[in-house]
VOVOLO-841876 format. One record per residue (C-alpha): residue number from 0; residue in three letters; chain; x negated, y, z negated. Coordinates in Angstrom, 1 decimal. Layout:
+-----+--------+--------+--------+--------+--------+
! num ! residu ! chaine !     c1 !     c2 !     c3 !
+-----+--------+--------+--------+--------+--------+
! NUM !    ala !      A !      X !      Y !      Z !
...
+-----+--------+--------+--------+--------+--------+
This chain:
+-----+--------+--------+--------+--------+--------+
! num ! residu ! chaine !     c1 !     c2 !     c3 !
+-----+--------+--------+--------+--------+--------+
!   0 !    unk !      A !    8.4 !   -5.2 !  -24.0 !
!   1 !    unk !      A !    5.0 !   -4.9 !  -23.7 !
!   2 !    unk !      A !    3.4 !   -1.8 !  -26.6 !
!   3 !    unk !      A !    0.4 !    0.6 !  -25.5 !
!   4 !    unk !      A !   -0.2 !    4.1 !  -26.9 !
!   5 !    unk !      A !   -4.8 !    9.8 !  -25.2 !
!   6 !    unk !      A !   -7.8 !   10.2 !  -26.4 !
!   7 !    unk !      A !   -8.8 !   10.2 !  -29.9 !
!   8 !    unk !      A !  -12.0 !   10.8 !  -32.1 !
!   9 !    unk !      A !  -13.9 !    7.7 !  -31.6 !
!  10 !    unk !      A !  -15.0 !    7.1 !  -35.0 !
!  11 !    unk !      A !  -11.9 !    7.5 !  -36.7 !
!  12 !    unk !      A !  -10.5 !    3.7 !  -38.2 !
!  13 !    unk !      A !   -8.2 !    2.2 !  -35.6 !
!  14 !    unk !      A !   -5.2 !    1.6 !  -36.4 !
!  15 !    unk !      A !   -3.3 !   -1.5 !  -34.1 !
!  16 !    unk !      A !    0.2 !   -1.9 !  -34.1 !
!  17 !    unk !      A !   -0.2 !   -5.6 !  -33.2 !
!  18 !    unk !      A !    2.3 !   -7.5 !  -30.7 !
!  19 !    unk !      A !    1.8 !  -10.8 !  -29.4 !
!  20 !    unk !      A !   -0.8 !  -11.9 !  -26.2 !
!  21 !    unk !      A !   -4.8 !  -11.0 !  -25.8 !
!  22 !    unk !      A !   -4.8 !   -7.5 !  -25.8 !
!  23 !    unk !      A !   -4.7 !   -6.8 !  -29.9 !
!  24 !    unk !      A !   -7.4 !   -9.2 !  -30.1 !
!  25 !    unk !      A !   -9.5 !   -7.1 !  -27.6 !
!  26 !    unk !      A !   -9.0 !   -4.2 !  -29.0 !
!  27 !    unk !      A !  -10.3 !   -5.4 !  -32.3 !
!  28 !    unk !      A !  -13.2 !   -6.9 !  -30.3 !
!  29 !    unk !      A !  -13.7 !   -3.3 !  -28.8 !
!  30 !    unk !      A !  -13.8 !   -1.7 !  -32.3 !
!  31 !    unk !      A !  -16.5 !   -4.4 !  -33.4 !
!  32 !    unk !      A !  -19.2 !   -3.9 !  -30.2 !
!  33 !    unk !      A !  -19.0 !    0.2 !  -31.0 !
!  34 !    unk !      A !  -18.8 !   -0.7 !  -34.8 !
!  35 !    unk !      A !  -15.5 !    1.6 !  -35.4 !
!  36 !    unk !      A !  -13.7 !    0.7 !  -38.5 !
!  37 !    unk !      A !  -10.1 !   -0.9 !  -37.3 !
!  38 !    unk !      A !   -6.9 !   -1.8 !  -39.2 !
!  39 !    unk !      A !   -4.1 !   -4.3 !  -38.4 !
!  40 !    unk !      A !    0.0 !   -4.3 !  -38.7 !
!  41 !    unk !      A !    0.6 !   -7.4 !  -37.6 !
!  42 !    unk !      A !    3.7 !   -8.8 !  -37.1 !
!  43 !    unk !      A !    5.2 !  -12.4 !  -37.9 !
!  44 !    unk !      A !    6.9 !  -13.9 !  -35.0 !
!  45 !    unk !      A !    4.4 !  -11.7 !  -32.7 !
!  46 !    unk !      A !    1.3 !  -11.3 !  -33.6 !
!  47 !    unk !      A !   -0.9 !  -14.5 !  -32.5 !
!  48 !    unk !      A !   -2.8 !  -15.4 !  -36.4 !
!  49 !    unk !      A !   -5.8 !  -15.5 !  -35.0 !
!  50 !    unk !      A !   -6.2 !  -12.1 !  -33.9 !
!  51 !    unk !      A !   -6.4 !  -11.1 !  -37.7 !
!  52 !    unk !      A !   -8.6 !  -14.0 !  -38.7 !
!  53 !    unk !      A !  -11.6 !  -12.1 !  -39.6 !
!  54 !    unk !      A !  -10.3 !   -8.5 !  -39.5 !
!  55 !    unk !      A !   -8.8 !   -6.1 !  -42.2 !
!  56 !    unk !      A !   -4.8 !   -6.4 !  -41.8 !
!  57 !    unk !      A !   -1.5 !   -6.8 !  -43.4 !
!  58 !    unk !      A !    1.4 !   -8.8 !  -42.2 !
!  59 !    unk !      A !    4.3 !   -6.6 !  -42.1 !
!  60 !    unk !      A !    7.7 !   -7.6 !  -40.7 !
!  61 !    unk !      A !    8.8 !   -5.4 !  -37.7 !
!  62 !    unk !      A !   12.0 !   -3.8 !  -39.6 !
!  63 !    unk !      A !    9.8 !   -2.5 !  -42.9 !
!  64 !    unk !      A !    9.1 !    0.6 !  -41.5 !
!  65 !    unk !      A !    8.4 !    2.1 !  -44.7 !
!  66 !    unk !      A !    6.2 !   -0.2 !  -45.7 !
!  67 !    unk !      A !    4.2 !   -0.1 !  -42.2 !
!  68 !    unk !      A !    4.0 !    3.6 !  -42.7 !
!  69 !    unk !      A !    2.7 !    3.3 !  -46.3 !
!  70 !    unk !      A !   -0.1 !    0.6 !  -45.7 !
!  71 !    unk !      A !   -1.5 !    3.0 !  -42.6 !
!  72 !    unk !      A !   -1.8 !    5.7 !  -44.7 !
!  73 !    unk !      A !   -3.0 !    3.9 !  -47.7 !
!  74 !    unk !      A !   -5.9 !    2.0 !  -45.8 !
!  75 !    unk !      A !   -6.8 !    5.9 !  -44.3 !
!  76 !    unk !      A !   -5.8 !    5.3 !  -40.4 !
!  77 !    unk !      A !   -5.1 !    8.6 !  -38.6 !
!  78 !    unk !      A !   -5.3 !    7.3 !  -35.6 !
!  79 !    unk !      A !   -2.9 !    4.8 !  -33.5 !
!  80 !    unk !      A !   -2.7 !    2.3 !  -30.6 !
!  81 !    unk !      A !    0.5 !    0.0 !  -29.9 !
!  82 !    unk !      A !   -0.9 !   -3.2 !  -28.0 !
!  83 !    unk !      A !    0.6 !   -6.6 !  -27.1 !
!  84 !    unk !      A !    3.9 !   -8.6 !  -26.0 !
!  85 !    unk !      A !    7.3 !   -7.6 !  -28.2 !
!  86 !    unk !      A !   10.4 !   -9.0 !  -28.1 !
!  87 !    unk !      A !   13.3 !   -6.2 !  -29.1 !
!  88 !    unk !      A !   15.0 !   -7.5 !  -31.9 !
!  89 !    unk !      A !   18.6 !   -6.8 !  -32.2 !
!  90 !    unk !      A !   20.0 !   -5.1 !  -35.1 !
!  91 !    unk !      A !   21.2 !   -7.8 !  -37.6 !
!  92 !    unk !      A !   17.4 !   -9.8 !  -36.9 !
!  93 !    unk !      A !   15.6 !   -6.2 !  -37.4 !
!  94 !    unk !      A !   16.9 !   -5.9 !  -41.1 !
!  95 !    unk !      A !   15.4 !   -2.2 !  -41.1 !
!  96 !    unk !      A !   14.7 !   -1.2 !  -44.6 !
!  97 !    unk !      A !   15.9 !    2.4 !  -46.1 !
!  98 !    unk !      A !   13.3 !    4.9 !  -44.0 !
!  99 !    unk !      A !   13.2 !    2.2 !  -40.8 !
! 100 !    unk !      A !   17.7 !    3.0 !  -41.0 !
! 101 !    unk !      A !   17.1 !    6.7 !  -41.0 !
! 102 !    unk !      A !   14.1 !    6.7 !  -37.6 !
! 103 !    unk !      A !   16.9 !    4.2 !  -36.2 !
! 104 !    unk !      A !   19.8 !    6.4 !  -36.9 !
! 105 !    unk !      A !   17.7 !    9.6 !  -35.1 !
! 106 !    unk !      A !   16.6 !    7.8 !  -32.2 !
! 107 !    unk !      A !   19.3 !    6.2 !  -31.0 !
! 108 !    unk !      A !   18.0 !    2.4 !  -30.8 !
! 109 !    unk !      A !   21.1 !    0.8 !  -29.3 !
! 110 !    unk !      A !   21.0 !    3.5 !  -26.6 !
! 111 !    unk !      A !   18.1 !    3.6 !  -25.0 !
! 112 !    unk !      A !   16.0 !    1.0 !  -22.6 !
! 113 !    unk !      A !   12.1 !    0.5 !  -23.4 !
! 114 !    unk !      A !   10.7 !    3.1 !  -22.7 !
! 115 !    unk !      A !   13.1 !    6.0 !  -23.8 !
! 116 !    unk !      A !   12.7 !    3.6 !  -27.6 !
! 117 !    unk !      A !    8.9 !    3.8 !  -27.4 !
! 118 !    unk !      A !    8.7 !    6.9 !  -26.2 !
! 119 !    unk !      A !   10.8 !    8.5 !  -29.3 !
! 120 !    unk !      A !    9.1 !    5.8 !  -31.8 !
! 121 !    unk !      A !    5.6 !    7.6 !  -30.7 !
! 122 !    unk !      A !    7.5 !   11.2 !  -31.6 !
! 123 !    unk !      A !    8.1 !    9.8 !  -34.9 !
! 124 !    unk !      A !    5.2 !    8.5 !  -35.5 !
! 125 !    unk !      A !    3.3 !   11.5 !  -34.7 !
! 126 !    unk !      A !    5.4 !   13.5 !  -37.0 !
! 127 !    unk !      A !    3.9 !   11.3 !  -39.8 !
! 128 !    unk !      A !    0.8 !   12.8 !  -39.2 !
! 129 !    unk !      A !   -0.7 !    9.5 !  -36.6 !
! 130 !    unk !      A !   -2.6 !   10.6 !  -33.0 !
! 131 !    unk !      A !   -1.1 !    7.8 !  -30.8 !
! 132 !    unk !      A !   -3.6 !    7.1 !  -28.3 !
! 133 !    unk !      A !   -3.2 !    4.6 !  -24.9 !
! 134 !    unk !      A !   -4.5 !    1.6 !  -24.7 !
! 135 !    unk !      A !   -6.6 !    2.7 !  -21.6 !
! 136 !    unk !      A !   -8.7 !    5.3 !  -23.7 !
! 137 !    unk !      A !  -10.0 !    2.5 !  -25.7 !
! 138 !    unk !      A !  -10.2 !   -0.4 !  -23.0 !
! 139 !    unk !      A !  -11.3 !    1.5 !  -20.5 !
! 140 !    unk !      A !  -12.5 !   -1.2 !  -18.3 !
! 141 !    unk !      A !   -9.2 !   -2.6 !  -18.2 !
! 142 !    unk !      A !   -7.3 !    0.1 !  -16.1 !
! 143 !    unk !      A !   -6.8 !   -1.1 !  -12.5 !
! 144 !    unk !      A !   -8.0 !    0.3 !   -9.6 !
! 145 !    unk !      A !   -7.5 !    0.3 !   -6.2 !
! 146 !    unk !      A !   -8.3 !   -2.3 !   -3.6 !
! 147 !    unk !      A !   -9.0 !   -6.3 !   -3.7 !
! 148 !    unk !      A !   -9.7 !   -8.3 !   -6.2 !
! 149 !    unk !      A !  -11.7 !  -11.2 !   -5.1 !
! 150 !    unk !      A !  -11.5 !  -12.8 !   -2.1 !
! 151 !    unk !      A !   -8.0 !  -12.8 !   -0.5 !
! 152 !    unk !      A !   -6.0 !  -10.0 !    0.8 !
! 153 !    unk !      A !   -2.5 !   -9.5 !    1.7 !
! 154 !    unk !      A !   -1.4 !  -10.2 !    5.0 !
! 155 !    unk !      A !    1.2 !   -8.0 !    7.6 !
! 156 !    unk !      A !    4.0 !   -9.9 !    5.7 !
! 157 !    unk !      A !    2.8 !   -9.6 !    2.2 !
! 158 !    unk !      A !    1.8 !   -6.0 !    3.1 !
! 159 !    unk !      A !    5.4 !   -5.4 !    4.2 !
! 160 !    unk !      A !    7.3 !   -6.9 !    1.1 !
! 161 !    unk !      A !    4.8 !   -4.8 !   -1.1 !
! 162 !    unk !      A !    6.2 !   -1.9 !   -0.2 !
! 163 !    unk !      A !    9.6 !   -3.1 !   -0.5 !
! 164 !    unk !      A !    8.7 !   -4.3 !   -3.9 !
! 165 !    unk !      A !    7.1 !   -0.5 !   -4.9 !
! 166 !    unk !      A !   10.3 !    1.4 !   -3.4 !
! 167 !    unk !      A !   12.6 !   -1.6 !   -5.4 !
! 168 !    unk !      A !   10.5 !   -1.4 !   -8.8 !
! 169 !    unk !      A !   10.6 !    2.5 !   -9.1 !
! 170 !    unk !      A !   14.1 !    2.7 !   -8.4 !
! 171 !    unk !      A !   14.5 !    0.0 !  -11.2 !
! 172 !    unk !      A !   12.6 !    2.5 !  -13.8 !
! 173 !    unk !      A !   14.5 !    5.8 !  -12.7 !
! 174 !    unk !      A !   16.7 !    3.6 !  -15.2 !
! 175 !    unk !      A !   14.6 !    2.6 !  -17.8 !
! 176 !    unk !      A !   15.2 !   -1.3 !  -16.7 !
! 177 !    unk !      A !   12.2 !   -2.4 !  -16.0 !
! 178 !    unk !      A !    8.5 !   -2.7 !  -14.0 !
! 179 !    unk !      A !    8.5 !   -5.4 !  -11.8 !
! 180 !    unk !      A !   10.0 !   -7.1 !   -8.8 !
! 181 !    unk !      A !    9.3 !  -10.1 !   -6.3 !
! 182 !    unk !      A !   10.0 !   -9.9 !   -3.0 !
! 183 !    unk !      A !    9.8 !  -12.8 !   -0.3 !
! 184 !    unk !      A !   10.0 !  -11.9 !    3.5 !
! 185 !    unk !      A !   11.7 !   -8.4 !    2.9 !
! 186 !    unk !      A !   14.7 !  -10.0 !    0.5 !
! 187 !    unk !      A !   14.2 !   -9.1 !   -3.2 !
! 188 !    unk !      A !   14.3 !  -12.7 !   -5.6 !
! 189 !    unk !      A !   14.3 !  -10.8 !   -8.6 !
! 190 !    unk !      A !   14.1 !   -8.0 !  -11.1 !
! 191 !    unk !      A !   12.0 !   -7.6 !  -14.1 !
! 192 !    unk !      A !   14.9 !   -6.9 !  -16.8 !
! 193 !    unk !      A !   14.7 !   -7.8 !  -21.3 !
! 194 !    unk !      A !   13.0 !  -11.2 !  -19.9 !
! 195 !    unk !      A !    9.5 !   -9.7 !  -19.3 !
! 196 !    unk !      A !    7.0 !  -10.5 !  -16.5 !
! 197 !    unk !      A !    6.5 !  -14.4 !  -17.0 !
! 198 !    unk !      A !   10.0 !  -15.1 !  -17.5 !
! 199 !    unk !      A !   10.7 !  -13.3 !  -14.0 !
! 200 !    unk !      A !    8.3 !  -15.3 !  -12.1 !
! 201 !    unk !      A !    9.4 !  -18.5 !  -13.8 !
! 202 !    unk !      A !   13.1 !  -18.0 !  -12.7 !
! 203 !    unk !      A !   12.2 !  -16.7 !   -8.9 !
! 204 !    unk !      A !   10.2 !  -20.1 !   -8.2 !
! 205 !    unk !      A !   13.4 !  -22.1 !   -7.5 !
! 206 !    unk !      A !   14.5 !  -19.2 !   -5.4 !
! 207 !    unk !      A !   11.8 !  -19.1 !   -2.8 !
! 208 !    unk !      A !   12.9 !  -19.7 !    0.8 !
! 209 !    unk !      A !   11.0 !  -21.6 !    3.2 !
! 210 !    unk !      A !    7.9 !  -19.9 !    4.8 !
! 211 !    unk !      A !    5.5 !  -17.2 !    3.8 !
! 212 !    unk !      A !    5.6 !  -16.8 !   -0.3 !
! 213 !    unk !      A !    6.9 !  -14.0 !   -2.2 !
! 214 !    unk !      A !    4.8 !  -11.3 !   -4.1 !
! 215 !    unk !      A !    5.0 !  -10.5 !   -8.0 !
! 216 !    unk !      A !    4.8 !   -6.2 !   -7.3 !
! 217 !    unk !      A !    4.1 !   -4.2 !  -10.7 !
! 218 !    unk !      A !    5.1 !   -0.3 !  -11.2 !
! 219 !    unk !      A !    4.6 !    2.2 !  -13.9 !
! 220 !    unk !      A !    8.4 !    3.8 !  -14.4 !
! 221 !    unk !      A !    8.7 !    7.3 !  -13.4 !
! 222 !    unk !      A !    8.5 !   10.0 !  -16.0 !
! 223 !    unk !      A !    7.4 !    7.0 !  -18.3 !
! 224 !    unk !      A !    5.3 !    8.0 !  -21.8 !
! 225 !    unk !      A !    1.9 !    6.6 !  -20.8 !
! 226 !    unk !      A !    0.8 !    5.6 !  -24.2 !
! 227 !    unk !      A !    3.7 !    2.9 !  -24.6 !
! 228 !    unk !      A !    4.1 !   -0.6 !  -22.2 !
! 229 !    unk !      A !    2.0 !    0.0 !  -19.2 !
! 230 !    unk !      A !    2.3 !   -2.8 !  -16.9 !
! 231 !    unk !      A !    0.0 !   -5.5 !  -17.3 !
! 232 !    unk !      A !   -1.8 !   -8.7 !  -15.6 !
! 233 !    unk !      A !   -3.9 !  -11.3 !  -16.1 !
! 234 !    unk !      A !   -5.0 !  -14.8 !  -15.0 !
! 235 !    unk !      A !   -2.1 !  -16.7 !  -16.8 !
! 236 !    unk !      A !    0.3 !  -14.5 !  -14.7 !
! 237 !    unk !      A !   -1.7 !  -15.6 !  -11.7 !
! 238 !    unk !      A !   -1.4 !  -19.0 !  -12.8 !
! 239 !    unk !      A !    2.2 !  -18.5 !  -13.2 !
! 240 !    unk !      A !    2.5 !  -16.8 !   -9.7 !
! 241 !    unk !      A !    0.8 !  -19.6 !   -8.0 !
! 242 !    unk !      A !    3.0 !  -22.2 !   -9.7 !
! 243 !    unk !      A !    6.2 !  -20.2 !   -8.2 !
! 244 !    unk !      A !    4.8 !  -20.3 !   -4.5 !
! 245 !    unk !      A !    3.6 !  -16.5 !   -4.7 !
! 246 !    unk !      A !    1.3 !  -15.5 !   -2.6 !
! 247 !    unk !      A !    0.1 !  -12.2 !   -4.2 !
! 248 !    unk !      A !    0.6 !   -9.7 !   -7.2 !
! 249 !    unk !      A !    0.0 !   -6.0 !   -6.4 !
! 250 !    unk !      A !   -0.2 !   -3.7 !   -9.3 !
! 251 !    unk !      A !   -0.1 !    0.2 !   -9.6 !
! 252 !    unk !      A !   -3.6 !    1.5 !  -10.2 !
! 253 !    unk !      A !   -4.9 !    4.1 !  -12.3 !
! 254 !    unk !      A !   -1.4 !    3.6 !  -14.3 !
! 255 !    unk !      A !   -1.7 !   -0.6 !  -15.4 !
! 256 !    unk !      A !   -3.9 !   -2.7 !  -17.5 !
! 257 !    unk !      A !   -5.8 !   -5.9 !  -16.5 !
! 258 !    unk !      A !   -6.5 !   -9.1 !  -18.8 !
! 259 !    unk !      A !   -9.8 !  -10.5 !  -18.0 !
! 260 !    unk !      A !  -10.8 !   -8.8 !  -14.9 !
! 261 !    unk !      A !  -13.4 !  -11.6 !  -14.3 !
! 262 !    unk !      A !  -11.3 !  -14.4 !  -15.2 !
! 263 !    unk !      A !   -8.3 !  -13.0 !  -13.2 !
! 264 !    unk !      A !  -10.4 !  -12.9 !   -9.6 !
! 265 !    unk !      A !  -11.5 !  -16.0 !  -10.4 !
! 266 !    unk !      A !   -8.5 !  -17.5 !  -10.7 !
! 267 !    unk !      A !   -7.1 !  -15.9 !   -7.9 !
! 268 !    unk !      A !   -9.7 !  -16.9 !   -5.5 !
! 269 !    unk !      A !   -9.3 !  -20.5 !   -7.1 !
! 270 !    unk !      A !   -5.7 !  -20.6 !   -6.5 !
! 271 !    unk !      A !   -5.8 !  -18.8 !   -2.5 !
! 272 !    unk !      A !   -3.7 !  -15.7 !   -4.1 !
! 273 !    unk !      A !   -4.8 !  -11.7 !   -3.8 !
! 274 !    unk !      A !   -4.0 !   -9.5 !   -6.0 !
! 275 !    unk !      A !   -4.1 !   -5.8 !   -5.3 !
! 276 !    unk !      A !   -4.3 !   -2.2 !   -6.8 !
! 277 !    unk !      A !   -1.9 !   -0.1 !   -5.0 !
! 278 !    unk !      A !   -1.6 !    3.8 !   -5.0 !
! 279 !    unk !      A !    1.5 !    5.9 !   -4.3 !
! 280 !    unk !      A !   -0.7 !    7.5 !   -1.3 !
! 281 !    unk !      A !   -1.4 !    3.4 !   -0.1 !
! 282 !    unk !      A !    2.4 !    2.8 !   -1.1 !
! 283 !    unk !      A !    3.5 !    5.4 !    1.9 !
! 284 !    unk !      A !    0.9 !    4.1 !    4.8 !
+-----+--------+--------+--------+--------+--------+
């Protein structure tokens, strides 16, 4: 599952709640160009090492909630973002310590999908005194819009299995399941389950049927807590699309985050693929 967390005081310290991918590392780069203080958690098994190289942190392991909760309040962090890849651990590999048992216990861990966990780990969180804020209130220049970008654009095909792919992928998160779907001339390859977005595209490549290729379509789930796992893209999913015989990846805009804008439309124009904002006003056209 992918971790984001409205609007906070700017000059408050940051406090990140590190995952694995780019996005912590941003985030820490964001906090250095507007010279607000920042403070790590990261997370062994997660969190990539260099993201923390030259930044104030603590390694904490995912189940000592206590001890995550002490540091944050110790180093003076008020304020909270959630950013980066993480993998849900089961129980037994969690090894929750005495206060990490008791948020456990009153959430419901072994009940819920993604978002309904996130979305009660935020409530607990904020009764600890945190403001959780989104991703997208700090990287603002990450949210996707509408339209192209680069180059290529989807054809009457591509057009048609996008919208398939929208209707598919918010049906999927009426359940809490998951936020993305590929579709190849109308017939759905796959669903975005546990697995996440690269392990879905790697397992619909052997799938693809001959003529026009598939496309990778990315929804926010409806009713979903906007500060936690808002789809995401960059140019290694391109990569990854373009490897699996896709011809496309549309993404929700205004509601999904995008790696390396520049590096993503130049990888897609490299590579022949679009990629797309879509709207629920474009979805119904």
């Amino acid at each position: 599952m992918t971790l984001a967390t409205s609007a906070g005081a700017t000059q408050t310290k940051l406090g990140i709640l590190a995952g694995g991918g780019t996005l912590p590392a941003r985030l820490v780069e964001r906090c250095r160009q507007t010279g607000r203080p920042v403070f790590v958690v990261a997370f062994p098994g997660e969190t990539d090492p260099a993201t923390v190289a030259d930044v104030p942190h603590a390694w904490i392991r995912l189940g000592a909630a206590g001890t995550i909760l002490d540091t944050l309040h110790a180093e003076g962090v008020r304020t909270l973002v959630m950013a980066g890849g993480m993998r849900r651990p089961s129980l037994l590999t969690l090894r929750p310590d005495l206060r990490g048992a008791r948020i456990l216990a009153k959430i419901g861990m072994r009940v819920m999908g993604d978002d309904g966990l996130l979305a009660a780990l935020i409530k607990e969180l904020e009764a600890e005194g945190f403001a959780l804020v989104g991703i997208d209130a700090v990287l603002t220049d990450a949210v996707a819009v509408a339209g192209a970008y680069g180059r290529h654009l989807p054809d009457e095909q591509a057009a048609r299995d996008i919208a398939r792919g929208i209707e598919v992928a918010q049906g999927l998160g009426r359940y809490d399941v998951g936020q993305a779907v590929i579709v190849q001339q109308g017939m759905v390859l796959g669903v975005e389950a546990a697995e996440g977005t690269d392990a879905l595209i790697d397992r619909c490549g052997p799938l693809r049927r001959d003529g026009p290729g598939g496309v990778l379509v990315k929804a926010m789930k409806p009713g979903q807590e906007k500060r936690a796992d808002l789809p995401t893209i960059g140019p290694r999913t391109v990569e990854r699309a373009a490897a699996a015989g896709l011809v496309g990846i549309a993404i929700e805009a205004g509601s999904s985050l995008i790696v390396d804008r520049v590096a993503l439309i130049e990888v897609a124009d490299r590579l022949g693929l679009f990629v797309t904002g879509w709207t629920p006003e474009t979805a119904k056209s």
